[in-house]
Legacy VTK file of the C-alpha trace (Angstrom):
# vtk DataFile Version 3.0
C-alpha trace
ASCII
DATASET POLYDATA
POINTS 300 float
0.000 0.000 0.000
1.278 3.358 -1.007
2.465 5.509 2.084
0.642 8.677 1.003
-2.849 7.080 0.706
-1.946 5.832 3.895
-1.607 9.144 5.458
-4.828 10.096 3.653
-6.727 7.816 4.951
-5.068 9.285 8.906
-6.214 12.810 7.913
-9.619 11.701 7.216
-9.824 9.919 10.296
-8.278 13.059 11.717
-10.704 16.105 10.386
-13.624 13.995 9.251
-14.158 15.474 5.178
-12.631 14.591 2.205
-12.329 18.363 1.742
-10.943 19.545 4.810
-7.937 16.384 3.767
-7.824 17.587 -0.112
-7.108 21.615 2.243
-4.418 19.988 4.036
-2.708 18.143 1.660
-2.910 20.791 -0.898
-5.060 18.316 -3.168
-8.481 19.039 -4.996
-11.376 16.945 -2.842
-11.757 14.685 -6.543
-7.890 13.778 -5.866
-8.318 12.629 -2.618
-11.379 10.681 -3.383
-9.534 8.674 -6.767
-6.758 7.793 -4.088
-8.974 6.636 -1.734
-10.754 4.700 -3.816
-6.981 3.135 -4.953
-6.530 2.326 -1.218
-9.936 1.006 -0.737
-9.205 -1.195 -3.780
-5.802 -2.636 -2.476
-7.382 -3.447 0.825
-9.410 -5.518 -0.596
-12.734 -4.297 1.691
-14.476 -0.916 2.261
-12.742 1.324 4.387
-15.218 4.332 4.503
-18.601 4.759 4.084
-21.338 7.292 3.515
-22.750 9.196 6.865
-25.486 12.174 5.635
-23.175 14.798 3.533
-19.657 13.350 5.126
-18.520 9.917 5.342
-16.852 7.951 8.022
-14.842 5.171 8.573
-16.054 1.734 8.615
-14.475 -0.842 11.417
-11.802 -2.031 8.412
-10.986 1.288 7.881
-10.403 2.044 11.412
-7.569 -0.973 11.909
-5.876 0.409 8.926
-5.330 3.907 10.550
-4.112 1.993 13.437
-1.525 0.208 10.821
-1.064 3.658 9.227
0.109 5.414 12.073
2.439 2.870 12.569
3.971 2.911 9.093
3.644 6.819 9.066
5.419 6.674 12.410
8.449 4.106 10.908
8.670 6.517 7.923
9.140 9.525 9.743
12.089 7.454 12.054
14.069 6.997 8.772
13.508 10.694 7.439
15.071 11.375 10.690
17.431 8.936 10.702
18.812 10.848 7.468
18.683 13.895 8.698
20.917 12.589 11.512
23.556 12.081 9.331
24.260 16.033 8.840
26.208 17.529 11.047
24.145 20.264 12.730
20.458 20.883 12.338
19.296 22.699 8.990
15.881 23.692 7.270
13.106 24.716 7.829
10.509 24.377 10.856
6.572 25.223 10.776
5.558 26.312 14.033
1.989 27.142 14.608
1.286 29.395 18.200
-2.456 30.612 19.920
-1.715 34.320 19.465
-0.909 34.928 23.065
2.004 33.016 23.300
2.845 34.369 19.421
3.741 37.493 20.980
5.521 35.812 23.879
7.555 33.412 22.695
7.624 33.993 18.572
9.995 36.647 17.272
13.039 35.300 20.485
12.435 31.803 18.841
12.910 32.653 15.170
16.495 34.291 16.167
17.615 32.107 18.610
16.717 28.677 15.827
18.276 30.932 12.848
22.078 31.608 14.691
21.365 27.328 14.782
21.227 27.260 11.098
17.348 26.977 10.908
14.239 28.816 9.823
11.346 29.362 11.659
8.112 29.811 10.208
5.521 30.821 12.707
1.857 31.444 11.932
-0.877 32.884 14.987
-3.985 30.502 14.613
-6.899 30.888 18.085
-8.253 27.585 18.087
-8.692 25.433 21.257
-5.965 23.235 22.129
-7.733 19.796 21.140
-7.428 20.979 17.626
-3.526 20.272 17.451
-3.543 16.628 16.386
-5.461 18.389 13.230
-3.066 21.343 13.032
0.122 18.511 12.940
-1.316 17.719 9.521
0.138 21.002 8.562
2.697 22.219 11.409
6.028 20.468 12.426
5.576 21.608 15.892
1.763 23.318 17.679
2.253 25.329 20.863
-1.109 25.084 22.835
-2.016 26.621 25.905
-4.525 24.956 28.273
-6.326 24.729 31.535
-3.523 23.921 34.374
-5.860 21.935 36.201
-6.421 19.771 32.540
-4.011 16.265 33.246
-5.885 14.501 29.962
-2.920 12.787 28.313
-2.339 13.650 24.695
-2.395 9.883 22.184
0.415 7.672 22.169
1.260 9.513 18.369
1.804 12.558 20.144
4.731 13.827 22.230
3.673 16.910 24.625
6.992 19.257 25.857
5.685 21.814 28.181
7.631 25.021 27.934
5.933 26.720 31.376
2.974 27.104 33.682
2.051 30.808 33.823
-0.010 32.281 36.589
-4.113 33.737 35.155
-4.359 37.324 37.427
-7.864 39.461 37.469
-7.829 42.433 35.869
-9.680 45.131 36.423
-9.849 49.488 36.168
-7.542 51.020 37.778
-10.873 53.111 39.881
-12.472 49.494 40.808
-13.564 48.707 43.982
-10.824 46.825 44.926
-7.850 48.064 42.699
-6.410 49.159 45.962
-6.171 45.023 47.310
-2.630 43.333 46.852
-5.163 39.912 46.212
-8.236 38.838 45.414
-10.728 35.951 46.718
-12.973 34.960 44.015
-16.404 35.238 46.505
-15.315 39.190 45.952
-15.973 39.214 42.415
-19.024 36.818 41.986
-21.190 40.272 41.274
-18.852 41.178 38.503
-19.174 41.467 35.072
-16.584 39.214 33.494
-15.262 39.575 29.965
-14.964 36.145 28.970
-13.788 34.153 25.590
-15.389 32.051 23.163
-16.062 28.684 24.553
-13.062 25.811 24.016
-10.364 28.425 25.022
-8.158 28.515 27.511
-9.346 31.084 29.561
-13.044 29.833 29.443
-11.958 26.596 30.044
-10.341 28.002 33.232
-13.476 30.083 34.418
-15.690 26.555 33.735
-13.255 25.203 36.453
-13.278 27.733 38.535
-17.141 27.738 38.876
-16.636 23.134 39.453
-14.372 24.211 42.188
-15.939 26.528 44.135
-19.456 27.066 43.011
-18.844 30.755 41.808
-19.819 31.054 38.613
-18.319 33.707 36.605
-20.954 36.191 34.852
-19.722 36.572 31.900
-20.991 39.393 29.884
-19.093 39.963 26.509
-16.664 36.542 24.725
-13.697 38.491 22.922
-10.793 36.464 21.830
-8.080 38.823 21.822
-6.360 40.147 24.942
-5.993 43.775 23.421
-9.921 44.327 22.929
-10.323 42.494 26.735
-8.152 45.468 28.016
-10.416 48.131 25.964
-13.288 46.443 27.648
-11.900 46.187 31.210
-10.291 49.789 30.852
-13.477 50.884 30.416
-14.730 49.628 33.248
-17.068 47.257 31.545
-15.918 44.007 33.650
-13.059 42.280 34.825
-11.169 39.603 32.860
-8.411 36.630 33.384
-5.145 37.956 32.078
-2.106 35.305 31.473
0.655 36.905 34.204
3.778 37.227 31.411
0.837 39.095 28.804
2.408 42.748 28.453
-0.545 45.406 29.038
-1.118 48.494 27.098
-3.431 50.034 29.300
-2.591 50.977 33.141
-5.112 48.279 34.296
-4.575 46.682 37.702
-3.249 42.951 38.010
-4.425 41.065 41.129
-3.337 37.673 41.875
-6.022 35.084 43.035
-5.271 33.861 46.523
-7.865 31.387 47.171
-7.423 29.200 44.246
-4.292 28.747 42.252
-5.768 29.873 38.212
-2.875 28.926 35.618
-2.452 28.071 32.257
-0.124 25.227 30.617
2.101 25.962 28.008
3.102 23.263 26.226
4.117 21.989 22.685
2.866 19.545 20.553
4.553 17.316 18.107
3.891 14.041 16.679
5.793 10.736 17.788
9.402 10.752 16.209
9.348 14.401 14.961
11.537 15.625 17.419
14.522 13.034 16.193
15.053 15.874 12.882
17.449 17.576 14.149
15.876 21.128 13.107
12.669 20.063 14.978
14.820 19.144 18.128
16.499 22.122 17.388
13.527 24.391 17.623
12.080 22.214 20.287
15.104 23.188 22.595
15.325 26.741 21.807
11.798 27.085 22.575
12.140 25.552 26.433
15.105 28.198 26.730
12.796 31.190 25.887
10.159 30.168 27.897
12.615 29.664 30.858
14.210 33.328 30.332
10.471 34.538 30.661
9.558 32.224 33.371
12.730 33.214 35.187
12.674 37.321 34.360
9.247 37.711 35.634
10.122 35.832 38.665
LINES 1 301
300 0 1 2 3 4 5 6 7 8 9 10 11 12 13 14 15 16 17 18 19 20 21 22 23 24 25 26 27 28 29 30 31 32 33 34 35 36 37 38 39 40 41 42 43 44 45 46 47 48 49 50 51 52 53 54 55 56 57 58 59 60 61 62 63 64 65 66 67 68 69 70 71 72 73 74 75 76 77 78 79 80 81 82 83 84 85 86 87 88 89 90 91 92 93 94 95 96 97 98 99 100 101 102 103 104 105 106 107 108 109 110 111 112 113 114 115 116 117 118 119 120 121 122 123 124 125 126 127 128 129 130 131 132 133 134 135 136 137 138 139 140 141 142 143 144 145 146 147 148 149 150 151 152 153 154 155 156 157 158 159 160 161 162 163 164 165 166 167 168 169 170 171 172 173 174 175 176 177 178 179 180 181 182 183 184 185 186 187 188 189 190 191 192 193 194 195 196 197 198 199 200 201 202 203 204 205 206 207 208 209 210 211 212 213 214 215 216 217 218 219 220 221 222 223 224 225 226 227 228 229 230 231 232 233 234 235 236 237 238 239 240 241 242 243 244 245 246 247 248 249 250 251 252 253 254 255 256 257 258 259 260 261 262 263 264 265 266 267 268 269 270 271 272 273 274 275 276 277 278 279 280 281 282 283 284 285 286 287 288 289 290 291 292 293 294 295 296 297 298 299
């Protein structure tokens, strides 16, 4: 069986269309579907089947992803294995970042991996951080920020490096009630206006916890996803909002830690099984811990 109908038959199990595969792989959908059918035809039985407007796998098709990641896996060993044989690390890497940590951790990582002899090509994409295995189709490396109270394991075909945990504070107007406070217990703000995210992200993640743990539930009035417009909206005095710790602010808003409850986020980055054996991904891979650690250690 051919190795790239193989991994065609992984993305499909992966995002679920044979459109959103033919995106990935830089294919027309009519492609993907002629290959597919070659697969289906070596196999010798029907691997997917039709499910309304999409199809899914059938229980054949789902052993052979199993086999596929295994071959995909092997293959990406002996790429590695060749790249081994250079002397330092070379090329280039895709790194994909939630815009946060962009800003954090980006433009120190593209200088420190290019005096290594490798180019970094970072893109800003705000989805949650269950979406990496999907965003591997197309990135060497994902850097995802979740929940610090999430322990769910990532899948055996994924290898998690976390880079740093990085305190949430409240922020709030500098004329708010309690702007004056060196702390702040969350029973003090369960009459506030919060200015939330949109659900799946990190920070409402966090605030779902928050509520679980101890039965304040934020009132969240407004969902923006970018940290600049939360500051507009909390400079205003329109609410208060969760603010990563190592996030610079433009605005002269007031940071309180949370002393009841310890409110984090984990920083941590993605790669699938093997990847980090190419030099320029291990490369990158290392120069990433060492930014995060000359943040984590400078805002100490």
């Amino acid at each position: 069986m051919d190795a790239g109908r193989l991994r065609m038959l992984r993305e499909l199990a992966d995002h679920g269309t044979v459109a959103a595969v033919a995106d990935v792989l830089s294919m027309t959908p009519s492609a993907v579907s002629q290959q597919l059918k070659i697969l289906q035809r070596e196999a010798g039985v029907a691997l997917i089947e039709p499910a309304g407007r999409r199809v899914r796998l059938t229980d054949a098709g789902r052993v052979l992803v199993g086999h596929a990641d295994a071959v995909l896996a092997a293959l990406q060993r002996a790429r590695a294995e060749m790249d081994a044989y250079r002397t330092s690390p070379r090329g280039t890497v895709s790194v994909s970042f939630f815009p946060s940590g962009a800003a954090m951790l980006l433009a120190p990582l593209i200088i420190r991996a290019r005096d290594r002899g490798v180019e970094v090509l970072g893109r800003d994409v705000d989805v949650p951080a269950s979406r990496a295995p999907q965003q591997l189709g197309e990135f060497d490396i994902v850097v995802v920020h979740r929940d610090g109270r999430d322990a769910s394991d990532w899948e055996r075909r994924f290898t998690a490096t976390e880079l740093l945990r990085e305190p949430l504070d409240v922020v709030m107007s500098a004329d708010h009630r309690l702007a004056r406070h060196n702390h702040v217990r969350l029973a003090e703000l369960a009459d506030e206006q919060w200015i939330g995210v949109e659900g799946g992200l990190m920070v409402d993640d966090v605030l779902n916890s928050i509520a679980l743990l101890t039965g304040v539930r934020p009132r969240i009035t407004q969902r923006v996803n970018d940290f600049r417009v939360a500051e507009e909206l909390v400079h205003a005095g329109l609410g208060v909002a969760l603010m990563p710790r190592y996030v610079l602010l433009t605005r002269p808003l007031v940071r309180l830690p949370v002393s009841d409850i310890t409110v984090a986020r984990r920083i941590e980055a993605i790669t699938r099984s093997g990847a980090a054996a190419r030099p320029a991904v291990a490369a990158v891979l290392e120069e990433l811990c060492a930014v995060a650690a000359t943040i984590s250690s400078t805002a100490a």
